[in-house]
N, C-alpha and C positions, 0 to 999 in steps of 0.2 A: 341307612338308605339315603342318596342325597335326591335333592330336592331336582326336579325338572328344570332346565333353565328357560326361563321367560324369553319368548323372540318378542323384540323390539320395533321391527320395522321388518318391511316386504322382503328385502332379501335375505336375512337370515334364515325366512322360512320356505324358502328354495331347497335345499336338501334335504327335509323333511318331507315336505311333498314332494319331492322327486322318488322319494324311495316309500313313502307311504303308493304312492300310482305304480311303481314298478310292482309292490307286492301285490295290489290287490287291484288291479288295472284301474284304468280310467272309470269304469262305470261300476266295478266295484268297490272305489274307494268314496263312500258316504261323507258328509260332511263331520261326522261325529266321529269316524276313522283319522280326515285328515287334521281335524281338530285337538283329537289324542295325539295325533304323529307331530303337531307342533308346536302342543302347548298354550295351542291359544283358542280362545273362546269362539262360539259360530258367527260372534258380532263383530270381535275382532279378525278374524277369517275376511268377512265382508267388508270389512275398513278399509285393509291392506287390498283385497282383490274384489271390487264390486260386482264384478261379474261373473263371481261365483263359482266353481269350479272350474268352467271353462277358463277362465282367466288366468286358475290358476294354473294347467296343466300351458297356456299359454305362455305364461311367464317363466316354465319350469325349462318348455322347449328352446325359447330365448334364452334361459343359461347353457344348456347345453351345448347348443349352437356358437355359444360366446369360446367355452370351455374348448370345440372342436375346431372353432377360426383360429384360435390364439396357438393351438398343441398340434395341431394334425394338417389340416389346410394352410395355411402360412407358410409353416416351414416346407411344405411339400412345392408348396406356390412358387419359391424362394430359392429354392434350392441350391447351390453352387456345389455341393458332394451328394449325387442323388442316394447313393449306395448309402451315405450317414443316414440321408433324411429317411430314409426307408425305412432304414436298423432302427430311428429315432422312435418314427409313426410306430412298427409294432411294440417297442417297448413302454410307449404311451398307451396303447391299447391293451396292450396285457397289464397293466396297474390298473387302468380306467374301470375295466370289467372285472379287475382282480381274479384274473384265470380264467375266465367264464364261470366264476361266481354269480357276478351281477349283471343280472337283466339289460339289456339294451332296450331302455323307453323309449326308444325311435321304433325298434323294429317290431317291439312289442305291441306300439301300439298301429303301427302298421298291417296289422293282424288282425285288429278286431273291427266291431261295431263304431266307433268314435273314429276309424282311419280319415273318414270323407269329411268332419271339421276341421281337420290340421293337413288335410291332404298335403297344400302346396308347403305346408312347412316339411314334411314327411319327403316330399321327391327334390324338394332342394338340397337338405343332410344330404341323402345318400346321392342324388348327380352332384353334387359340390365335390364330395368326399373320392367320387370314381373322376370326375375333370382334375384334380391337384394332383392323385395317386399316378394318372397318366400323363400327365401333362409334365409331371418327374422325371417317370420313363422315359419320354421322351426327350428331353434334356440328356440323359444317361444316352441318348443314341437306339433307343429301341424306337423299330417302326411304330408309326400312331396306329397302326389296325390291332399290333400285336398287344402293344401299349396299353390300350383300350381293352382290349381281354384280360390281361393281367391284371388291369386294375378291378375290373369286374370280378374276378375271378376272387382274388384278395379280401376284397371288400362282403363280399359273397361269403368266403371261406369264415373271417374271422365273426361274421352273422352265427353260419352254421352252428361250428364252434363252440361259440355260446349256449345255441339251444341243446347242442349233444352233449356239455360237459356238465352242462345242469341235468338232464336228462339219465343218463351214466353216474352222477357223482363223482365225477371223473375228471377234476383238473388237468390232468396231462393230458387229456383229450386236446384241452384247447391250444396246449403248448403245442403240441403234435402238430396239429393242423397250422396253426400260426405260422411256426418252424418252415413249413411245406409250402406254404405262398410265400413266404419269403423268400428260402430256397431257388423256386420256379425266378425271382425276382432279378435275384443275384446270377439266377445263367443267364437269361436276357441280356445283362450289363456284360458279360465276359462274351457272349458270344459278336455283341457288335461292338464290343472294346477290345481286337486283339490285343 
């Protein structure tokens, strides 16, 4: 059996809590849960984030956020091949969630009791996330109304996605669906690019 590995400093223990909060949510994840999930002590816990849980699921949503400006918003930002970036975005999002394996901590905790302290973090992700998705389309020559639906729609879909393919046990679920707003994506782009 090998040994835990010791975190060292605040960021290593970002992906521990991130996935210690996605299994057992924000307010079911005890100090002594996220303590086990990183290895590190309740004193240490408090060194690295004084503020205590809240700080930490703060810190966790700040990676995420980092993780989605750099991989999804950017290049959609950016675009000069909308059609790539698109292809790019889903196949980012189908690793990220690993099929609809893994929990979306945004939407997840969008959901519960704890939504109303990370609110504005919670409607920035996802208006960020549907402004680049459209604002793609748009580039690509798709009208901003329809733009704006597709991206909604997209964004929406690969949510669902998630929670049906966990739900079913059903990874092709989320390929399915993915597949299908992209699809919808790719007529947009052919229908106002003869």
């Amino acid at each position: 059996m090998s040994a835990k590995r010791v975190l060292t400093d605040r960021e290593s223990a970002l992906p521990a809590l991130a996935e210690a909060f996605r299994e057992h949510g924000f307010e079911g994840a005890s100090l002594a849960i996220l303590s086990n999930a990183t290895g590190l002590g309740k004193g240490s816990l408090y060194n690295f984030f004084p503020g205590g849980k809240e700080e930490m699921m703060a810190a966790v949503l700040t990676d995420i956020d980092r993780w989605f400006a750099e991989k999804i918003f950017a290049p959609l930002d950016h675009a000069t091949d909308p059609a790539a970036a698109i292809a790019a975005m889903m196949e980012e999002v189908t690793v990220y969630f690993r099929s609809g394996r893994r929990i979306c901590l945004v939407g997840a905790l969008g959901l519960n009791a704890a939504r109303e302290r990370f609110s504005v973090t919670l409607k920035d992700y996802f208006a960020r996330w549907i402004a680049a998705l459209s604002h793609c389309l748009e580039v690509g020559k798709v009208p901003p109304p329809l733009a704006l639906q597709l991206a909604e729609e997209a964004v929406s879909g690969i949510q669902g996605a998630i929670v049906l393919a966990r739900a079913l046990g059903d990874d092709a679920a989320f390929g399915r669906i993915v597949r299908k707003r992209h699809e919808d994506m790719l007529d947009a782009f052919a229908r106002y690019n003869p």
